[in-house]
N, C-alpha and C positions, 0 to 999 in steps of 0.2 A: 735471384731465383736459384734455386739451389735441382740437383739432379734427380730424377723417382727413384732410383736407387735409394737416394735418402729416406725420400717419403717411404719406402716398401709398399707403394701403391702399383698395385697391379688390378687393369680394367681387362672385366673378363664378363663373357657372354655366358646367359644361362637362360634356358629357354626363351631365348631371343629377347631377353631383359638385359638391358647393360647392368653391371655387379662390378663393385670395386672390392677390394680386397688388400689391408695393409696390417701394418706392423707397429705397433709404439713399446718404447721401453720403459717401466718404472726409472724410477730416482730417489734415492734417499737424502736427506739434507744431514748436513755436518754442519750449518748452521740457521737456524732454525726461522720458518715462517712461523707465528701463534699470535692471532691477532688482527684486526681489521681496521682499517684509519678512516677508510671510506669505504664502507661495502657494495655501496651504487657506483663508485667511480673506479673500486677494485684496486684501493692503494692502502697495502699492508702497513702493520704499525713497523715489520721489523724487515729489513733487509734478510735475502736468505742464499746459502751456498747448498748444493747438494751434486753426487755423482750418480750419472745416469749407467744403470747396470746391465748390461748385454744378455744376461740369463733371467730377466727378470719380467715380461715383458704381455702382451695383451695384440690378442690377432683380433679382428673385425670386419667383419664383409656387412657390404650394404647396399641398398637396390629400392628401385622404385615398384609400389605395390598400388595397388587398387582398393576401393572399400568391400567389393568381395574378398579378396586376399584376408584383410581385417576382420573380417564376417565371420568368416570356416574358422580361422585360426581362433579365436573370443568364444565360440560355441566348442570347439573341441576341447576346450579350456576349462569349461564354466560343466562341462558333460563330469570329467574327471578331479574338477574340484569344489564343485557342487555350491557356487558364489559370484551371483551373477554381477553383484555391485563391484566387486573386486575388479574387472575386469571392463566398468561399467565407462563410454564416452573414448573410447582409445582412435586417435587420429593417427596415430604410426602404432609398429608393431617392433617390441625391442624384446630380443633373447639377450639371458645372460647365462654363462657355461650350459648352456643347452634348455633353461627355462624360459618359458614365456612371464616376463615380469608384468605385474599388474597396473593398475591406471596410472597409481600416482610415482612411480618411478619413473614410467616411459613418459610423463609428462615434463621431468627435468632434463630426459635426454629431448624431445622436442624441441624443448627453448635452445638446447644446442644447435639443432640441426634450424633453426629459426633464422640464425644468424648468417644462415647461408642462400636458403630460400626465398621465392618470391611470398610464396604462403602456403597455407594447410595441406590444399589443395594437392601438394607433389608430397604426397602421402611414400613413407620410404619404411623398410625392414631393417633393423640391427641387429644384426648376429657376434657376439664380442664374448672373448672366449682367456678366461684370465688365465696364465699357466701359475701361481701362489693364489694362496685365499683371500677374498675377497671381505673388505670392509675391517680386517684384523690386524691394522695398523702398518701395516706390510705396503703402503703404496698403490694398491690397486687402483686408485682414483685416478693417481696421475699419469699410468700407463692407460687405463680406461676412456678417460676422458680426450686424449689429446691424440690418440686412435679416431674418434667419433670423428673430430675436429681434420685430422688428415684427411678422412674416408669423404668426408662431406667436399672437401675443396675438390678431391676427385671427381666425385660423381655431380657434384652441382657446376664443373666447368669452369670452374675458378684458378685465380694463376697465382693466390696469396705467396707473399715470398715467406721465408721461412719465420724473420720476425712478426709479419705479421699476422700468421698464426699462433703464435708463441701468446701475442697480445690476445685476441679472441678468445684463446682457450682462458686464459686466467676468469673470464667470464664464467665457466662451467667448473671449473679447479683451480684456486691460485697454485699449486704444486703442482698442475700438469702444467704450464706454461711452461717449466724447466725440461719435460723431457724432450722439448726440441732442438736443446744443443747438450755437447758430449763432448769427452768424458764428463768435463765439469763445470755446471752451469751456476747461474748468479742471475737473481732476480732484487734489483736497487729499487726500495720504497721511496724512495726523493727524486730519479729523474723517471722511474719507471721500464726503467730497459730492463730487458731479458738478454742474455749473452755469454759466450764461452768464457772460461776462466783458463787464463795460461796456466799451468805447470810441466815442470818435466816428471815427476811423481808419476808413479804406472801405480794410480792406487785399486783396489777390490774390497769386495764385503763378503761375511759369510752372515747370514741371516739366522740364528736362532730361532726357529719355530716353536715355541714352548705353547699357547693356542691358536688355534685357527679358526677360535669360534668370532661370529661377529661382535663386536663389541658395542656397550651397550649402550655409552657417548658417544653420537658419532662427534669427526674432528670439529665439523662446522658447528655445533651445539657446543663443546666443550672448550673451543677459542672464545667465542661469544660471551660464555660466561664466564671465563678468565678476564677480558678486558671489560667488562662491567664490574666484576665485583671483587678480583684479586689483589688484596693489597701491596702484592709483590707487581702487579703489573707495572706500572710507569721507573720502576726500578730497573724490569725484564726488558722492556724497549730503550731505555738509555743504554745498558750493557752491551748487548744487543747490535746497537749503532756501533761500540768500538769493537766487538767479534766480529763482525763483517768486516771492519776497514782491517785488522790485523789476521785474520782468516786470507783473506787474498795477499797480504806479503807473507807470509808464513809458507802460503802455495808458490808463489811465484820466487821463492828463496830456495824451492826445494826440501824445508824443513819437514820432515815426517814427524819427528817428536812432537814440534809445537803443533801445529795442524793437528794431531790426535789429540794432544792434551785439551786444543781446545775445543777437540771435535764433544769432548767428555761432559767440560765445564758448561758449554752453551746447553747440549740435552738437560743437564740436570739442572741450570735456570730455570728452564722454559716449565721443567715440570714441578719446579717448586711454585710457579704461579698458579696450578693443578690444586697444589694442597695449603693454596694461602686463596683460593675460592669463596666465594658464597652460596652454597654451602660447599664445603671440601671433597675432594672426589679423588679419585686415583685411577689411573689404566695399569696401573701395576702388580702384580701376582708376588706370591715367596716365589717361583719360579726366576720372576728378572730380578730380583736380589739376588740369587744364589747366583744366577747368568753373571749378573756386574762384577759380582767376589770372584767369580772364575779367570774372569778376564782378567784382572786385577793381578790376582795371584801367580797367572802367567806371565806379563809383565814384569812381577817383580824376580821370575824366575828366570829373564834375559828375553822373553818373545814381543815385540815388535806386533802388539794390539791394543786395540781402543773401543770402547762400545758407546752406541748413540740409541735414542730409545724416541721412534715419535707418538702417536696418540693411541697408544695399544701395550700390551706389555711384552711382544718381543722383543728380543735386543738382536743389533747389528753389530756386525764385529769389523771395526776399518784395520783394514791390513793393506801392504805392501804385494804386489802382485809377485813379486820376487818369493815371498811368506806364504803363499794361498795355497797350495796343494799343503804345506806339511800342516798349517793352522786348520786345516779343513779336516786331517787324519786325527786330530786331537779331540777338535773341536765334536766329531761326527759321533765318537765313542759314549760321547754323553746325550747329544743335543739329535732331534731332526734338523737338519738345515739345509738352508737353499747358501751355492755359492755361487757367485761374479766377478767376471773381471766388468770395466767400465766400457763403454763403446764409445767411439767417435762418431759425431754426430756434422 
């Protein structure tokens, strides 16, 4: 059992309803989940490494409601968006940055809070409030999802220790299961553990924002049809198996080159399986080429960077935390971005 300081759970009273209220971090991977072995048993094709980022992260308060509570909220909804089916059969009630989300959204965060309930019945509110854009490759899910997943063990009285919530949430997001350890988490497809990864590396990211619109694959449709019909798949998960096993001595060596370089190679695998699909697709803009050739060109001009890119077309920039303020004065003259250092989790 780990301390609420970790959890960032705090129980707070609101008109005389107990209300939890926490904190979860995004994580980017440096080597890549893309893929499914068992989707009913939640065991990835690929082993995956990622750093959980302290600026990057998703607040959520959550509380128990009633079927009036459901009731006002559904009619003031359906008054100013004039679509009653939209909103039609809702047994909880989920806000995302301040909107009331429709049936079939709040019905996957349901099956979340499922896992913690006796039934329907303890009908609850989700308030979850992303500080980056949401659904734009950016992570949101994993900071989203494993917030829901704290917030619930709160308010439903539960004592999960920290792995095995870690476990639960890969149910609602295999990539949030990582943001419950920090700085740098590792999730292994063959025994299934979730767990920190030693380094002494003080690594950070600076996030490239090039859109922030939703994208138009989401991850779980665009994995699905990588490992059905890419003929680069069974290629991607052999390689794959040896990135992970040499990604954590690369870490645990203290190597910053290698660790970048392969933080590089594993992104641009994963998304060659993208465009060896049935049929071929891309999350990529001229935007993250010109992003990739930047970085590149820094590098070769002495700077101490690396770019990783997951199902969207921003790019991330892995840097040295020692490098983050001057890479960030560079990087900012071109780009909007988000910068982090890692947390400890």
């Amino acid at each position: 059992m780990w301390s609420r300081e970790y959890l960032g759970g705090e129980n707070l009273i609101k008109k005389g309803v107990k209300m939890v209220k926490v904190k979860s971090y995004a994580n980017i991977a440096i080597v890549k989940y893309w893929g499914k072995k068992d989707a009913e048993k939640m065991i990835p094709s690929t082993s995956s490494i990622s750093l959980t980022l302290n600026d990057m992260f998703t607040e959520t308060e959550m509380e128990f409601i009633n079927d009036e509570d459901i009731k006002i909220a559904v009619e003031k909804e359906i008054k100013s968006e004039n679509c009653k089916d939209k909103f039609g059969d809702m047994t909880d009630l989920f806000y995302l940055n301040g909107e009331l989300q429709d049936s079939v959204h709040t019905e996957k965060i349901s099956k979340v809070v499922d896992l913690f309930r006796k039934n329907r019945s303890q009908k609850v509110k989700i308030s979850t409030t992303n500080n980056m854009p949401t659904a734009a490759g950016l992570s949101s899910s994993s900071s989203g999802l494993s917030a829901v997943i704290k917030a619930c063990n709160e308010l439903f009285g539960k004592s999960y220790t920290q792995s095995e919530l870690a476990q639960i949430s890969k149910f609602g997001s295999g990539s949030s299961s990582r943001s419950f350890f920090g700085p740098v988490a590792a999730w292994d497809k063959d025994t299934g553990e979730i767990y920190e990864v030693k380094t002494d590396l003080r690594l950070a990211m600076i996030v490239l924002v090039l859109n922030e619109n939703k994208k138009e694959i989401s991850s779980r449709n665009g994995m699905e049809l990588c490992a059905k019909t890419s003929t680069y798949f069974d290629e991607w998960v052999k390689q794959s198996e040896i990135d992970f096993i040499n990604m954590k001595k690369y870490l645990a060596e203290n190597d910053f080159e290698k660790v970048g370089t392969l933080t590089e190679e594993n992104a641009l695998r994963m998304h060659k399986t993208i465009e060896t699909a049935n049929p071929p697709f891309t999350y990529f803009n001229e935007k993250t080429y010109e992003a990739m050739d930047f970085v590149k060109n820094l590098r070769n001009n002495g700077e101490k960077c690396y770019f990783t890119m997951d199902a969207g077309p921003n790019v991330k920039v892995l840097c040295l935390e020692e490098d983050l303020e001057k890479l960030a004065g560079i990087f900012e003259e071109k780009y909007k971005i988000i910068v982090s250092k890692t947390v400890k989790l």
